[in-house]
N, CA, C and O atoms as CSV, one atom per row, in Angstrom:
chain,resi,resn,atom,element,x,y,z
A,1,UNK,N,N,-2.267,8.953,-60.834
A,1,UNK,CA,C,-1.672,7.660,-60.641
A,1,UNK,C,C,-2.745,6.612,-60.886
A,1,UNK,O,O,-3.892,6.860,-60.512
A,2,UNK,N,N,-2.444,5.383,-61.523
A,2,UNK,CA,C,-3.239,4.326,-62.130
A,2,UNK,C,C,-2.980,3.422,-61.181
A,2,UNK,O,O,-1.874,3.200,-60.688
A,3,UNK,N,N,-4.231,2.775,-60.858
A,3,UNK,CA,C,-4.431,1.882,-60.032
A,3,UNK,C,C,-3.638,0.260,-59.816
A,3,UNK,O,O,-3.874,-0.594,-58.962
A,4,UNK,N,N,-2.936,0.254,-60.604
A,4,UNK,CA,C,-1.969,-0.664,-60.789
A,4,UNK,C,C,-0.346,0.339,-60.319
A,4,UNK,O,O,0.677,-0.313,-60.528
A,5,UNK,N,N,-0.185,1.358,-59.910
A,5,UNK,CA,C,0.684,2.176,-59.505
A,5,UNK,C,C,1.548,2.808,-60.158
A,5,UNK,O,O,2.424,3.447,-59.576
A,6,UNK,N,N,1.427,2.722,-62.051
A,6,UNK,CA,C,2.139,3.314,-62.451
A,6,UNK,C,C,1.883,5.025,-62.946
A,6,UNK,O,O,0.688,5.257,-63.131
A,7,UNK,N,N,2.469,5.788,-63.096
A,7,UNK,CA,C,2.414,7.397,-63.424
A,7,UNK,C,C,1.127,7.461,-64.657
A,7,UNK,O,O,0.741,6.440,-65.225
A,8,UNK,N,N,0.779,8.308,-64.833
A,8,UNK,CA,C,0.180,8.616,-66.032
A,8,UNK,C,C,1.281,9.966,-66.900
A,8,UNK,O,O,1.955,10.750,-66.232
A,9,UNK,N,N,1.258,9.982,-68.125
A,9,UNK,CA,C,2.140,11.317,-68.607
A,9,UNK,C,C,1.430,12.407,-68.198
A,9,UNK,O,O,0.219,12.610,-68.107
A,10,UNK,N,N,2.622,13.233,-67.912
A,10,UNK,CA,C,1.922,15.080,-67.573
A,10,UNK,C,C,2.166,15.562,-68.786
A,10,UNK,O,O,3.095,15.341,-69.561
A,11,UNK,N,N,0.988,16.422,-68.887
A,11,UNK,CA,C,1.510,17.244,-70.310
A,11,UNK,C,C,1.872,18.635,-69.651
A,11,UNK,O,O,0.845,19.125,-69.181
A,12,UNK,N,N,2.882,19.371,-69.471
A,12,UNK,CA,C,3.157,20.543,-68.610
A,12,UNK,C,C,2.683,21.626,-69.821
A,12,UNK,O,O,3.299,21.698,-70.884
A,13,UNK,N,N,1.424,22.509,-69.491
A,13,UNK,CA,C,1.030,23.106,-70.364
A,13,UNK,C,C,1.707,25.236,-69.640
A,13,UNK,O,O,2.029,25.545,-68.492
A,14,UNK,N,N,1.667,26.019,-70.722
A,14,UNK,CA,C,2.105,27.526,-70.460
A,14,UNK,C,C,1.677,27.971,-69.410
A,14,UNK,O,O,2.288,28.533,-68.501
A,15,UNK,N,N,0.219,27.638,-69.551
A,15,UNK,CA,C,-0.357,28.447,-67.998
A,15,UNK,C,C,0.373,27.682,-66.359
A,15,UNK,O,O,0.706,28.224,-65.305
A,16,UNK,N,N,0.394,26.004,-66.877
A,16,UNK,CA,C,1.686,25.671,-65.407
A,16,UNK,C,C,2.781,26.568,-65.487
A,16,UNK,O,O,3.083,27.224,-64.490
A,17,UNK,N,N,3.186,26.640,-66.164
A,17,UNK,CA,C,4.767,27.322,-66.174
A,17,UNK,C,C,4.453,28.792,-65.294
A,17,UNK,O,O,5.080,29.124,-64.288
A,18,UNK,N,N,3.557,29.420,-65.798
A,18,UNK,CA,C,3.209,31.194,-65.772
A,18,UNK,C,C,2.777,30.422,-63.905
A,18,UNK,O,O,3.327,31.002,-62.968
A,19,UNK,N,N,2.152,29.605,-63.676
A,19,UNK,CA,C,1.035,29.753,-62.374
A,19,UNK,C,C,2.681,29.606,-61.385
A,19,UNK,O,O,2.968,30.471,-60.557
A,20,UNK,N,N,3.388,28.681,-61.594
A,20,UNK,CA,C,4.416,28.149,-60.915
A,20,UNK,C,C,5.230,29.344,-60.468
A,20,UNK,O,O,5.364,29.676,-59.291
A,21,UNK,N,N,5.933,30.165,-61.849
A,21,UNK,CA,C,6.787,31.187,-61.916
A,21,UNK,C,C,5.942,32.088,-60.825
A,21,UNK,O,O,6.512,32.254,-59.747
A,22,UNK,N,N,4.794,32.617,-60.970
A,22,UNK,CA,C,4.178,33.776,-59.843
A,22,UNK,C,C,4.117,32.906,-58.787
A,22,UNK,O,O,4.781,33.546,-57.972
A,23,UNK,N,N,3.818,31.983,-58.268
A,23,UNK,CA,C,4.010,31.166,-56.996
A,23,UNK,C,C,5.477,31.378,-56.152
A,23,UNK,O,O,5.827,31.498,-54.977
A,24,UNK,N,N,5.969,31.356,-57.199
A,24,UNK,CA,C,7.421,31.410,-56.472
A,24,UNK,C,C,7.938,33.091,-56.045
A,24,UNK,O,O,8.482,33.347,-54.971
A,25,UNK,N,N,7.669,34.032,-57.017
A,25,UNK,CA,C,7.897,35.553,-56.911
A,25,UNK,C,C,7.428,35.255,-55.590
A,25,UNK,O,O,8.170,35.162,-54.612
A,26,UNK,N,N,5.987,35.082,-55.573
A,26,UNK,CA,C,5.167,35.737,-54.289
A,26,UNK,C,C,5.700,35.401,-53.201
A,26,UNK,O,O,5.522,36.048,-52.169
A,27,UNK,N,N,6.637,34.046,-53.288
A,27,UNK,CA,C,7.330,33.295,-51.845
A,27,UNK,C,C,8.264,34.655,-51.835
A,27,UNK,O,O,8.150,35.393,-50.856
A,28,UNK,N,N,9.179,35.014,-52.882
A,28,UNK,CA,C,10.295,36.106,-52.998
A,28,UNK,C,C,9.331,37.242,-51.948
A,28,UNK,O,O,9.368,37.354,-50.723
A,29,UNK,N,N,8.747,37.766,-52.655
A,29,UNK,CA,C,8.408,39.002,-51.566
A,29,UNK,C,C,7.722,38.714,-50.353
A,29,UNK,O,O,7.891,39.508,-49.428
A,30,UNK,N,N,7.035,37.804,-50.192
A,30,UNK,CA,C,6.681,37.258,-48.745
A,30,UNK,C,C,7.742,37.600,-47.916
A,30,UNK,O,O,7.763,38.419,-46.997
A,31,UNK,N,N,8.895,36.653,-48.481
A,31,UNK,CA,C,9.822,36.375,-47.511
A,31,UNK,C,C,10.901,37.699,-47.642
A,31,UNK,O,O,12.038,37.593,-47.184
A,32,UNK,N,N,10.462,38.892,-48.275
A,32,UNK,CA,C,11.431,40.007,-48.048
A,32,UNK,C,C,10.681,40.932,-47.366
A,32,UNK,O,O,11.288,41.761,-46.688
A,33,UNK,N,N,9.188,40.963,-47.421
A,33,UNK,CA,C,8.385,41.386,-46.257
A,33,UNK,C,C,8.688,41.213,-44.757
A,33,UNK,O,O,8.887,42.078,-43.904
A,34,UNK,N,N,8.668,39.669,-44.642
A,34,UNK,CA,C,9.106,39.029,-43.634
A,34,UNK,C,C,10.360,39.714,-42.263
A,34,UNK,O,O,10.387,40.217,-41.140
A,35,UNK,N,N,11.272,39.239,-43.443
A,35,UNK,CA,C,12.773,40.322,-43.316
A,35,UNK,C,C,12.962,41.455,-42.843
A,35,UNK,O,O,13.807,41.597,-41.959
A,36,UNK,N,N,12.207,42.553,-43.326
A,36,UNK,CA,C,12.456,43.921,-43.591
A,36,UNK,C,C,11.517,44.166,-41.917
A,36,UNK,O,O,11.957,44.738,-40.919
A,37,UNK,N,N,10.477,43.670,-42.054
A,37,UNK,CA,C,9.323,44.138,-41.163
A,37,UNK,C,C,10.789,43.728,-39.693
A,37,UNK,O,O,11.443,44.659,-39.224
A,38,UNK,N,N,11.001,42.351,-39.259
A,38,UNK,CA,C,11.971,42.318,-38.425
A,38,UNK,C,C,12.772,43.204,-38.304
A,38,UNK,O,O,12.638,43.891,-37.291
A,39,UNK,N,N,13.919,43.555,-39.266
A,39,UNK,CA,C,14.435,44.755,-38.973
A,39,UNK,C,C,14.064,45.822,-38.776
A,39,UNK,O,O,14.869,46.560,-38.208
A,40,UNK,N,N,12.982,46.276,-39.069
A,40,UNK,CA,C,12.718,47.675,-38.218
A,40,UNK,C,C,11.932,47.266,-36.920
A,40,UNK,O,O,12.010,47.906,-35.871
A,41,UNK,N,N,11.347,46.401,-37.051
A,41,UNK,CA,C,10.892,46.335,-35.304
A,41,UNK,C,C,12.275,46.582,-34.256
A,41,UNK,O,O,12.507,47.239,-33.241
A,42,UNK,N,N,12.882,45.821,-34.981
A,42,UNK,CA,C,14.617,45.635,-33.584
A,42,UNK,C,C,15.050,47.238,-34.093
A,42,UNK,O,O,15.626,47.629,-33.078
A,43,UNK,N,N,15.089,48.015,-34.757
A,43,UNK,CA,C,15.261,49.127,-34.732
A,43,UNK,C,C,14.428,50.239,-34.364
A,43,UNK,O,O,14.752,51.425,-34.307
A,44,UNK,N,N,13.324,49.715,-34.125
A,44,UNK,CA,C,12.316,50.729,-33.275
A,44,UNK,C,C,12.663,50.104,-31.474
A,44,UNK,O,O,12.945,50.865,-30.548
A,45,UNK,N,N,12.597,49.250,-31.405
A,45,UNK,CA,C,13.018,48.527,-29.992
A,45,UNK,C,C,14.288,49.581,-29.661
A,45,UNK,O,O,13.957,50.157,-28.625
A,46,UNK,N,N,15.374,49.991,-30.026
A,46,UNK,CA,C,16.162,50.522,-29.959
A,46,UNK,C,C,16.161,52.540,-29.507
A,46,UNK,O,O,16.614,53.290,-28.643
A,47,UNK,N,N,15.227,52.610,-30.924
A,47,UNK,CA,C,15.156,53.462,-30.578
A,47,UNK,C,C,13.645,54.283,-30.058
A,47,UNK,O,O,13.412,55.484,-30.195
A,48,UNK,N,N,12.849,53.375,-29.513
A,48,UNK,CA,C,11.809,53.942,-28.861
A,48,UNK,C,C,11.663,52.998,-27.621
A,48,UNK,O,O,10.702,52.583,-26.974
A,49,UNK,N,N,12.889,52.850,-27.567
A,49,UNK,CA,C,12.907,51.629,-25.636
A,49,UNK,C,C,11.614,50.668,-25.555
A,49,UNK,O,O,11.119,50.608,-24.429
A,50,UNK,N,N,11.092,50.036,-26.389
A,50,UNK,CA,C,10.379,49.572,-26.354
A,50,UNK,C,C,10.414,48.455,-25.529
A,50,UNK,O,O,11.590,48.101,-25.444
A,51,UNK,N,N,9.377,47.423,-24.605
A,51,UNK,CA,C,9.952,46.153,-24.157
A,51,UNK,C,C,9.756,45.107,-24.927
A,51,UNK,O,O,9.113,45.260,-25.965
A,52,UNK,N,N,10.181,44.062,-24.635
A,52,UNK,CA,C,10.013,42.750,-25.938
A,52,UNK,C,C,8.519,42.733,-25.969
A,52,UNK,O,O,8.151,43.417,-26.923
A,53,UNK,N,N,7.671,42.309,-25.415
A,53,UNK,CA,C,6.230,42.018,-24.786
A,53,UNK,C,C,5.677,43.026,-26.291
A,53,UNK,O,O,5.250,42.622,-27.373
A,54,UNK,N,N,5.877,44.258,-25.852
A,54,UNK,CA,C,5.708,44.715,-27.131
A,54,UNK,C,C,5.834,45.065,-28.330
A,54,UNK,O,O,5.059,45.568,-29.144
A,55,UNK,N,N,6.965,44.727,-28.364
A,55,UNK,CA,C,7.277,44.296,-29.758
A,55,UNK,C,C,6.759,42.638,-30.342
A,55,UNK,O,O,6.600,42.136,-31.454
A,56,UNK,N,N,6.606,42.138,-28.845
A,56,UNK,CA,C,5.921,40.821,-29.649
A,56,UNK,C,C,4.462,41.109,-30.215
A,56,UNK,O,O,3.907,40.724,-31.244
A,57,UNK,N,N,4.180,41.656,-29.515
A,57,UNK,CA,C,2.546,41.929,-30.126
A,57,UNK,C,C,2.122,42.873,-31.122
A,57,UNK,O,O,1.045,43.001,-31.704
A,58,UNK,N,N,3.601,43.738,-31.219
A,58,UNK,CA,C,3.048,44.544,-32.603
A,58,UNK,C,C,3.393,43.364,-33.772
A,58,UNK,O,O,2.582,43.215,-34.685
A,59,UNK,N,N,4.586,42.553,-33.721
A,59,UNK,CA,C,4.523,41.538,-34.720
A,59,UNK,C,C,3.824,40.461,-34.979
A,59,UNK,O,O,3.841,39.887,-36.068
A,60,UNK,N,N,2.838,39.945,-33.515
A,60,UNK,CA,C,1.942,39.422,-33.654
A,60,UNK,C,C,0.698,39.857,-34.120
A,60,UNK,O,O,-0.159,39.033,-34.441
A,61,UNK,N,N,0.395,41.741,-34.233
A,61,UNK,CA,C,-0.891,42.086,-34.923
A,61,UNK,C,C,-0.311,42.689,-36.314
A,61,UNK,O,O,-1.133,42.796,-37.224
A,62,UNK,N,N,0.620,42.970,-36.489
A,62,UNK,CA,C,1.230,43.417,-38.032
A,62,UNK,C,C,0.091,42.900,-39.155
A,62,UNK,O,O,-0.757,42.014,-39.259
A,63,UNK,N,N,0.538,43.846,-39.802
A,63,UNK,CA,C,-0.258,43.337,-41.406
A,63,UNK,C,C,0.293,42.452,-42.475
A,63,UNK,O,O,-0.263,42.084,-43.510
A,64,UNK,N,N,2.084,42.045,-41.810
A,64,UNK,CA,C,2.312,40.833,-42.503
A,64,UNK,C,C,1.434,39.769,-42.085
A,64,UNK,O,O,0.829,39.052,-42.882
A,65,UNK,N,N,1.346,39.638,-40.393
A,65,UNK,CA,C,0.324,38.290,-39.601
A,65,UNK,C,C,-0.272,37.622,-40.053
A,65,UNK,O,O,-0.400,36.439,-40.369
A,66,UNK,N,N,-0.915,39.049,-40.090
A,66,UNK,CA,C,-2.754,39.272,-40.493
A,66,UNK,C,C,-3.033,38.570,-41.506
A,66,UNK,O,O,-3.752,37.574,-41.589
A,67,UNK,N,N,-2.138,39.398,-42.686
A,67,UNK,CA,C,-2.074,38.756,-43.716
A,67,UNK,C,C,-2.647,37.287,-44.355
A,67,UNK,O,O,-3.591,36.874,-45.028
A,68,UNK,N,N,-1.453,36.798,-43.695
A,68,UNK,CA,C,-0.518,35.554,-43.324
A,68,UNK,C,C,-1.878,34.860,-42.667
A,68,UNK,O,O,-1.717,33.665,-42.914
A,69,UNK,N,N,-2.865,34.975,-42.109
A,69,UNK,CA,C,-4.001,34.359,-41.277
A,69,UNK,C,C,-4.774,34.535,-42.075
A,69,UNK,O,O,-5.228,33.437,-42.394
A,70,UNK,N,N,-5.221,35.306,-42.621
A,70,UNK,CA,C,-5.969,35.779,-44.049
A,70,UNK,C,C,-6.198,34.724,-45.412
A,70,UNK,O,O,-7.235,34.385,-45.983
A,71,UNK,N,N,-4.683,34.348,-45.675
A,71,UNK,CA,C,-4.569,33.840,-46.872
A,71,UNK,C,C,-4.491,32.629,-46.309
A,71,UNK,O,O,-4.992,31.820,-47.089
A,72,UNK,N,N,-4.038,32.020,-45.163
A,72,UNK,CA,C,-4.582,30.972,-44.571
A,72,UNK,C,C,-5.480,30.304,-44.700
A,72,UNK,O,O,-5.420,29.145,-45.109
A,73,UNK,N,N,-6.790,31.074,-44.281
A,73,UNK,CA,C,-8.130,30.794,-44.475
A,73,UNK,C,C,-8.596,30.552,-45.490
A,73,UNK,O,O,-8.925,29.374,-45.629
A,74,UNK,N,N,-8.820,31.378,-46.520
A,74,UNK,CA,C,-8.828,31.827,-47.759
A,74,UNK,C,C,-8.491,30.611,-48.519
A,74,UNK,O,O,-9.291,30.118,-49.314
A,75,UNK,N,N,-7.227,30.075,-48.275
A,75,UNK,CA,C,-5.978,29.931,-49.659
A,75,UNK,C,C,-5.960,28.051,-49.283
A,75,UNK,O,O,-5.721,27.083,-50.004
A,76,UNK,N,N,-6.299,28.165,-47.966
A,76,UNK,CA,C,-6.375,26.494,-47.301
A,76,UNK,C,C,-5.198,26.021,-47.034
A,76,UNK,O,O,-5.079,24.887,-46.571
């Protein structure tokens, strides 16, 4: 942006397109990680009587979390 407030032109070059497109996959499987990991916790809760307490804390140390705190740091 130019100091008088108007836009400058973008030139949208291949590698935006390619960086954007994998940006978005990665949201896709994030968020089917996400998903999946929930459902089997509530299905181990079920069937290994688990109490919430612990099931909160296996989803709070999971390797989605972790992850997730990881790329945090990392990623900014």
């Amino acid at each position: 942006m130019k100091a008088d407030g108007t836009v400058d032109a973008v030139v949208i070059e291949k590698d935006n397109w390619r960086t954007t497109i994998l940006a978005g996959l990665a949201n896709y499987i994030d968020a089917g990680s996400i998903v999946a990991g929930a459902a089997a916790l509530a299905l181990w809760q079920e069937l290994f009587a688990l109490d919430n307490s612990l099931v909160g804390l296996i989803g709070a140390l999971g390797p989605n979390a972790i992850g997730a705190g990881v790329g945090a740091l990392v990623g900014g």
